[in-house]
C-alpha positions as CSV (number, residue, x, y, z in Angstrom):
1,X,45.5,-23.7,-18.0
2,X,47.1,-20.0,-17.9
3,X,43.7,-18.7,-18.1
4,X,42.5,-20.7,-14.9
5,X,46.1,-19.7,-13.3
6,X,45.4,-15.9,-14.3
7,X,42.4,-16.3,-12.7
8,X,43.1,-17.9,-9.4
9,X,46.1,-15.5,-9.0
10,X,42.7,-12.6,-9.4
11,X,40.7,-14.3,-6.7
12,X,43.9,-14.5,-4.3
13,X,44.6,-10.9,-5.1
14,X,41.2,-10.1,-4.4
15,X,40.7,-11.8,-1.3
16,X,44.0,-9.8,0.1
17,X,42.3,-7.0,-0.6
18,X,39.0,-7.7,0.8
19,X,39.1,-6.1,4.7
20,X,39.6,-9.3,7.6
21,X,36.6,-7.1,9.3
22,X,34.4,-8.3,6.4
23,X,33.7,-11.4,7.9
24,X,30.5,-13.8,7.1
25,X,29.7,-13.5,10.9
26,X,29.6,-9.7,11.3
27,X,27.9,-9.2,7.9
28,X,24.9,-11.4,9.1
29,X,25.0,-9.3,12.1
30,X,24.7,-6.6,10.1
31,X,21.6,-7.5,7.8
32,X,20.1,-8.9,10.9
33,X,20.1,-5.7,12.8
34,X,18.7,-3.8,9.2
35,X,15.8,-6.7,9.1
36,X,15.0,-5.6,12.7
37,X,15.4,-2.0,11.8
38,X,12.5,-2.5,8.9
39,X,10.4,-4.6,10.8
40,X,10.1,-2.3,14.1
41,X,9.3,0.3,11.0
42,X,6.7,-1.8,9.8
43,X,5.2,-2.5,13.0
44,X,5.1,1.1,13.3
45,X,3.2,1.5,10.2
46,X,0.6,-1.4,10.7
47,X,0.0,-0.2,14.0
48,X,-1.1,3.1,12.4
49,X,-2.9,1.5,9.6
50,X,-5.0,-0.4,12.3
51,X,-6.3,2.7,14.3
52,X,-7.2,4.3,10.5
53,X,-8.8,1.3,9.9
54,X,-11.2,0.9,13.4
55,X,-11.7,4.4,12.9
56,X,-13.5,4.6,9.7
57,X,-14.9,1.3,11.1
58,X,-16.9,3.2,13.7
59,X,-17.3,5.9,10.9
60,X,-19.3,3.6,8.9
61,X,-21.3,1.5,11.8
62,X,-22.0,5.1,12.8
63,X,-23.2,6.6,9.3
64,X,-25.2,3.0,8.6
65,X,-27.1,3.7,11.8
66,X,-28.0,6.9,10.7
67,X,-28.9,6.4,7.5
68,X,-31.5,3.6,9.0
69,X,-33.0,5.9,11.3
70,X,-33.7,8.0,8.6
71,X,-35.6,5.3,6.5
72,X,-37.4,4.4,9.2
C-alpha cells in the first residue's frame, strides 16, 4: 500500500510539472500540422516521380519504335 501511495504521490508530482500548455488538444494540433507537413512533401515527391516515370515512358515507346524500324 506505501508502494502504490509512493507512486500516486510520483504521478501527482509529475503531472504539476508537466506544462498546462501541453494539452491533448494542442498536441493533436501539432501532429496534425507535421502529417500535413509530410504529406504536401510526399506529394511533392510523387509528383516528380511521375514526370520521371512518363518520361522514360516515351523513352522506351520511342527506342521500341526504332528498334522495329530497324528490323524491318
Amino acid at each position: 500500500n506505501l508502494r502504490l501511495r509512493d507512486w500516486m504521490e510520483l504521478l501527482e508530482e509529475l503531472k504539476n510539472k508537466v506544462p498546462l500548455s501541453f494539452n491533448q488538444e494542442e498536441l493533436q494540433n501539432e501532429t496534425i500540422k507535421n502529417l500535413q507537413q509530410e504529406l504536401l512533401k510526399c506529394r511533392s515527391h510523387l509528383e516528380s516521380d511521375e514526370k520521371i516515370f512518363a518520361e522514360k515512358t516515351r523513352e522506351v515507346i520511342l527506342l521500341n519504335d526504332a528498334m522495329k524500324e530497324t528490323e524491318k
